[in-house]
C-alpha positions in Angstrom: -10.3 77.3 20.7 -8.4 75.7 23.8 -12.0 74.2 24.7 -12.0 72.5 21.6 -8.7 71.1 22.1 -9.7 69.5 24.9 -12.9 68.0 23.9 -10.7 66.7 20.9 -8.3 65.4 23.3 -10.9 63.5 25.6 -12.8 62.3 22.6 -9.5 60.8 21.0 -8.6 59.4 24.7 -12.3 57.9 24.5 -11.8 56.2 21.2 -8.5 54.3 22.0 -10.4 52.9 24.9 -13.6 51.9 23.1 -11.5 50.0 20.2 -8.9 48.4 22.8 -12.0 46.9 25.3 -14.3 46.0 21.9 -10.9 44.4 20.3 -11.2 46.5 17.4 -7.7 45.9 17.1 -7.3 43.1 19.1 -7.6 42.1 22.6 -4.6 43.8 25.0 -2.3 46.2 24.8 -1.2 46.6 21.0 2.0 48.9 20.2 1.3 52.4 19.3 3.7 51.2 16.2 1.4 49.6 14.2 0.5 48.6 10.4 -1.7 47.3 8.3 -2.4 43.8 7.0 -3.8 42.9 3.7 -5.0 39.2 3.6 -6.0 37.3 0.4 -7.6 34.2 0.8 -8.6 32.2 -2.7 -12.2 30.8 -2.7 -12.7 28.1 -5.5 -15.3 28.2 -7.7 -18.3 26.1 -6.9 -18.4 24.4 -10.4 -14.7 23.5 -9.8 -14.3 19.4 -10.2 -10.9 19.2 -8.3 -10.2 22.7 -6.2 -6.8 23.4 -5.4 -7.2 25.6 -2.8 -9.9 25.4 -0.4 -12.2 22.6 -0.9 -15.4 23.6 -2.5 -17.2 22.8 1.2 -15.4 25.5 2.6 -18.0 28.8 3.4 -16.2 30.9 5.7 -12.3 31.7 6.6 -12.0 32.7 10.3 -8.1 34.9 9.9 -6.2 35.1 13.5 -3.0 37.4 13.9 -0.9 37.5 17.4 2.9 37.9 17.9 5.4 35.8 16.0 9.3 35.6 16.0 11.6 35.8 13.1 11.7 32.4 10.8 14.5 30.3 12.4 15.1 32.4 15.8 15.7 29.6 18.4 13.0 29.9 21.7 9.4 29.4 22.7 6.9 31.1 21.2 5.5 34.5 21.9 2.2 33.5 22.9 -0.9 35.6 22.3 -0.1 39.1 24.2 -3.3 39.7 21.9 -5.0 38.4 19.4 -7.1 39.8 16.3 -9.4 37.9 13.9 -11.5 38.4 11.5 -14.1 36.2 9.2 -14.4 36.4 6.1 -17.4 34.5 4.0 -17.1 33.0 0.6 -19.4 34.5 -2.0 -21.5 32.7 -3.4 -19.8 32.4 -6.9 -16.3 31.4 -5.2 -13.8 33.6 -6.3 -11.0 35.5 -4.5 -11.9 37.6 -0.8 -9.4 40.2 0.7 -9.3 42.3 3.6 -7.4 44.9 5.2 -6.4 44.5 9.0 -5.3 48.1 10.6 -4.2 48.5 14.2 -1.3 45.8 13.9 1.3 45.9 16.1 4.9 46.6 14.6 6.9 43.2 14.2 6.6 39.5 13.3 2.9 38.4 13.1 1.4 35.2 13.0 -1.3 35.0 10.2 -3.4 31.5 10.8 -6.2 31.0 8.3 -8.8 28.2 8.6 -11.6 27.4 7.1 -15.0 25.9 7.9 -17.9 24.4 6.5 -20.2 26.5 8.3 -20.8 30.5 7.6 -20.0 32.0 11.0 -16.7 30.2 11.3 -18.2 27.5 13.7 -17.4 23.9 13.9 -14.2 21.5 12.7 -11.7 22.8 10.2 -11.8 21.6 6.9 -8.8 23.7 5.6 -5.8 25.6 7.0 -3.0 27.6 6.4 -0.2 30.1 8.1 2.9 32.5 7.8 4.8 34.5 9.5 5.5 37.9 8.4 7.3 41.4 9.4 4.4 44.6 9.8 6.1 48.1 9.4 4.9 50.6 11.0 3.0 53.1 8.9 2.6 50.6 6.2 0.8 47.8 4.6 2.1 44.5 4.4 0.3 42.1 2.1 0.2 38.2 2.6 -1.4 35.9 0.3 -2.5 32.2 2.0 -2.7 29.0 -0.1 -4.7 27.5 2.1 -4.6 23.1 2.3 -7.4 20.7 2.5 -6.8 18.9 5.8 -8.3 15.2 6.5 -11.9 15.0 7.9 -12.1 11.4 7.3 -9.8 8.2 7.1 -10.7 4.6 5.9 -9.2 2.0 6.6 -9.3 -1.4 4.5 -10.1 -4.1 4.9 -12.2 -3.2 8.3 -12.1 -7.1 9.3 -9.6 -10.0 9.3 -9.0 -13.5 10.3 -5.6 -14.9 10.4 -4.1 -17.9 11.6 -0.7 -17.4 13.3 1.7 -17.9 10.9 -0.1 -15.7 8.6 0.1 -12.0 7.9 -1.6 -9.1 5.8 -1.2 -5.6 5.1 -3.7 -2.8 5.9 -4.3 0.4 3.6 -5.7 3.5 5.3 -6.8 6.4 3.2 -7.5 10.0 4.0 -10.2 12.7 2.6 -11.0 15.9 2.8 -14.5 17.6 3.2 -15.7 16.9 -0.4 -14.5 13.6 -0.2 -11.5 13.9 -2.4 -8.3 11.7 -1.7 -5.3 13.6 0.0 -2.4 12.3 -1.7 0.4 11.8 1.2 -1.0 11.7 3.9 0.6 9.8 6.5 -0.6 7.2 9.3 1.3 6.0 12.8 -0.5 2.6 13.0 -1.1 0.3 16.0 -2.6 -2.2 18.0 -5.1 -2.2 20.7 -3.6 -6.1 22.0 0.1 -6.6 20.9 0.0 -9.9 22.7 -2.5 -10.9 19.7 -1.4 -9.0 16.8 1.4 -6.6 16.4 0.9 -3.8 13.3 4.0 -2.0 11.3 4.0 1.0 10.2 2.6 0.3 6.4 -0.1 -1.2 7.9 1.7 -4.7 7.6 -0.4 -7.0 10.8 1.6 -10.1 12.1 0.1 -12.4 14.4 1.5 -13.0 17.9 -1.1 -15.2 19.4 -4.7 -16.4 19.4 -7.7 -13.8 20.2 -9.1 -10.5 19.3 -7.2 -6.9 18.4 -7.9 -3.9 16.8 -5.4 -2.4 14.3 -5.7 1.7 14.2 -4.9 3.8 11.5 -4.4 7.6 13.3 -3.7 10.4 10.6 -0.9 12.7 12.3 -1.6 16.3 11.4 -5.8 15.8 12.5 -5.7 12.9 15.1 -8.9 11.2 12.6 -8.8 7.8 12.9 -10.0 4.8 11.8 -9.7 0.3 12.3 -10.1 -3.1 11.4 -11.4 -5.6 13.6 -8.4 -8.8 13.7 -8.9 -12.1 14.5 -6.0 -14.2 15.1 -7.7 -18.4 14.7 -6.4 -21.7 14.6 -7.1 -24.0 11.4 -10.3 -25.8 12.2 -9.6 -29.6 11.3 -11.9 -30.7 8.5 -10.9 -34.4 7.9 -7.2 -36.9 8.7 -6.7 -38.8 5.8 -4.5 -41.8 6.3 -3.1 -43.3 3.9 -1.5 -47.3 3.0 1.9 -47.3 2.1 1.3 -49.0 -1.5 1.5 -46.9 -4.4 -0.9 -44.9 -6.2 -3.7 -45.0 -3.6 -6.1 -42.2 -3.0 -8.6 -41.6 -0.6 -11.4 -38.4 -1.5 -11.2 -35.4 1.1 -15.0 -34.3 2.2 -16.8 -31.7 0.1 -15.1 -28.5 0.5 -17.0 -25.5 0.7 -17.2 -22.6 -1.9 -15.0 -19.6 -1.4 -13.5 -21.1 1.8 -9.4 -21.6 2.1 -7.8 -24.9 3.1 -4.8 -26.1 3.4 -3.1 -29.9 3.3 -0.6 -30.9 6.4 1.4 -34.2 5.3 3.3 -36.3 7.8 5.2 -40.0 7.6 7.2 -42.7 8.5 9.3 -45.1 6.1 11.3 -47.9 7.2 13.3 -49.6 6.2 14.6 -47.0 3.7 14.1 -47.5 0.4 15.7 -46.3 -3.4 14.0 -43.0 -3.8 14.0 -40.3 -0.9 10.9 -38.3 -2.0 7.6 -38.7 -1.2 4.5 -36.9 -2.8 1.1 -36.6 -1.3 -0.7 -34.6 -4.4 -4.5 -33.8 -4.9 -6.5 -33.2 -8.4 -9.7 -31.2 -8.8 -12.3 -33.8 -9.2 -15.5 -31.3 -10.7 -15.3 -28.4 -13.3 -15.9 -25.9 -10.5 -13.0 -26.1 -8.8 -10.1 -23.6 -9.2 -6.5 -23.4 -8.1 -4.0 -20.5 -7.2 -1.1 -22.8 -6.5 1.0 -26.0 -7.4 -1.5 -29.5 -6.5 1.1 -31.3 -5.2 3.1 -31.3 -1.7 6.4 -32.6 -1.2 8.1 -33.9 1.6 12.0 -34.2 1.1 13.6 -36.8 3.0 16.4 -36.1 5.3 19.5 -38.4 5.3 18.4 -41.7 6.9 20.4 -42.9 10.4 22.7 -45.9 8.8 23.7 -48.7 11.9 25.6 -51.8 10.1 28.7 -54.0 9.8 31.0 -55.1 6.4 28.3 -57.9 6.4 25.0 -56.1 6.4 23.5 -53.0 6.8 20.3 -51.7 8.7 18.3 -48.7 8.4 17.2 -47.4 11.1 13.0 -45.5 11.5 13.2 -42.4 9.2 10.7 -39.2 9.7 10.7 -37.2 6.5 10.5 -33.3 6.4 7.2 -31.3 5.8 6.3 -28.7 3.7 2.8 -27.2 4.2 0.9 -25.3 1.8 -2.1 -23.0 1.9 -4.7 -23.4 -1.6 -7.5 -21.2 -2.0 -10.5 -22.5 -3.8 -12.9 -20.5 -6.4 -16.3 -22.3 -7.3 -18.3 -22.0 -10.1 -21.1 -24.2 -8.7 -21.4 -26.1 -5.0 -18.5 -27.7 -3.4 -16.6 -30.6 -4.6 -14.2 -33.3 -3.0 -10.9 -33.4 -3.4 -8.6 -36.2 -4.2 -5.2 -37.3 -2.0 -3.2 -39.8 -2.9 0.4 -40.8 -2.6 2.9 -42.3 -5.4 6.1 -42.5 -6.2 7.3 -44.5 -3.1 9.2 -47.1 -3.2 10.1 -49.3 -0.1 12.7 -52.5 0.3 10.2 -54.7 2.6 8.2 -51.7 3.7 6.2 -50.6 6.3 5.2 -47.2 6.6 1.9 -44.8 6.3 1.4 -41.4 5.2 -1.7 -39.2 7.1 -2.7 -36.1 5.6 -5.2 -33.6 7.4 -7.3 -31.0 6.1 -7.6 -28.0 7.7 -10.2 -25.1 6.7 -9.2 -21.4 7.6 -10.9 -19.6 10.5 
């Protein structure tokens, strides 16, 4: 009987070693106080259109315990003293997968789920999820993980620009998970490989700074996946300077302009003597069916107050440069390009000189 004992005893003492160095209850030394862990992790079905739980490209669950602290206790983390995971494959109908974790040590655990696209728990993480709970000793302690989709993907759009420098636009980046399905909130820190080019706001709002080349960045936080657009800060590219007499209703046609392109009309003048009306107009009219507008035709230039010199006999006006007002139209054909008509009208001079030039620009 006493021999008997002993073997026993040896054989136990044999045991504990075998599990401790194979990590059958995880690698280092584990409290003799220990629990039991249940762990539920949800599989959607296959046939699911829109899981809410793992995405449907998850196959495998890899589950990690080490030491935690208690929910809102101040101080660094515990660290992993030791460490015990287990995988657990989906099915292949989908449908709920549990398992029991024995050996725990008494305390606050970790419980970190994640989930892959592979079978063997290999590769990037398509899905996660984690809590901290309290293991009693002598008992089991049940968790259940809703696990989220995390990004595997971002786009951003457009993926190219050109601007001109007093021009701006607004990016849009979007995230997806595994089967490709939108996550709603995800959120972005945006920026710019060239700020002396470009600078980019969070929003994705780009603002020129100079001329040249950039590359805005869309970074999603909780995965570091990214995505960009190519910028292109341009000057206008001069198509055409009009210039135009200082007589009424005179117009002068713009070249062809091309189909789909953006242009826009810069006006500048001088009028002297000043006259009765203190507007000028330089306005343009479609002159083929094809042609299509987004904005006003017509550009005005408001006067400013004219520099007076005189005397009780007379009075002089001194030269006069009006105000500008630039617009940019974009154009929409139906057919090939068509010219473009500028005139001026609605001056009106006391013994006049003056001219009006108008130059048409095409975007970059």
């Amino acid at each position: 009987m006493y021999k008997r004992l002993r073997l026993l005893a040896v054989l136990s003492g044999l045991l504990a070693i075998f599990f401790a160095g194979c990590g059958g209850a995880g690698s280092g030394a584990v409290s003799p106080e220990s629990g039991t862990v249940g762990v539920k992790v949800i599989f959607p079905s296959q046939s699911e259109v829109q899981p809410t739980d793992l995405p449907q490209a998850t196959r495998s669950v890899r589950i990690k315990l080490t030491p935690g602290v208690e929910p809102g206790t101040p101080g660094p983390a515990p660290g992993e003293a030791w460490k015990i995971e287990r995988l657990l494959v989906s099915p292949p109908a989908g449908g709920p997968v549990s398992t029991l974790i024995y050996g725990v040590a008494a305390g606050w655990v970790n419980v970190l789920a994640q989930g892959f696209a592979s079978t063997d728990g290999t590769g990037e993480v398509i899905a996660e999820a984690s809590e901290t709970i309290n293991v009693l000793a002598r008992q089991q302690t049940d968790v259940n993980l809703i696990t989220e989709a995390l990004c595997t993907s971002v786009v951003v759009n457009p993926t190219a620009v050109t601007l001109v420098p007093e021009e701006t636009t607004s990016l849009e980046a979007k995230a997806y998970d595994a089967d490709g399905n939108l996550l709603l909130g995800a959120a972005f820190d945006w920026s710019s490989s060239n700020q002396a080019v470009a600078v980019v706001e969070a929003g994705g709002k780009v603002t020129p700074a100079g001329i040249g080349l950039t590359t805005a960045q869309a970074r999603e936080r909780r995965t570091g996946k990214q995505a960009a657009c190519a910028v292109t800060v341009a000057e206008w590219i001069d198509v055409a300077t009009l210039s135009i007499p200082s007589t009424s209703d005179v117009g002068i046609m713009t070249p062809a302009l091309a189909t789909g392109e953006r242009y826009r009309f810069v006006a500048s003048g001088v009028w002297y003597p000043w006259g009765s009306t203190r507007r000028a107009d330089a306005a343009w009219y479609e002159s083929g069916d094809g042609l299509r507008w987004t904005e006003s035709k017509s550009l005005q230039i408001d006067a400013l107050e004219p520099a007076w010199i005189g005397t009780a006999d007379g009075v002089t006006w001194a030269p006069h440069t009006p105000s500008l007002t630039t617009h940019t139209y974009r154009y929409y054909y139906v057919g090939t390009g068509v010219p473009v008509r500028v005139w001026q009208y609605d001056i009106k001079y006391v013994e006049n000189t003056g001219s009006l030039s108008v130059v048409v620009q095409r975007h970059p």
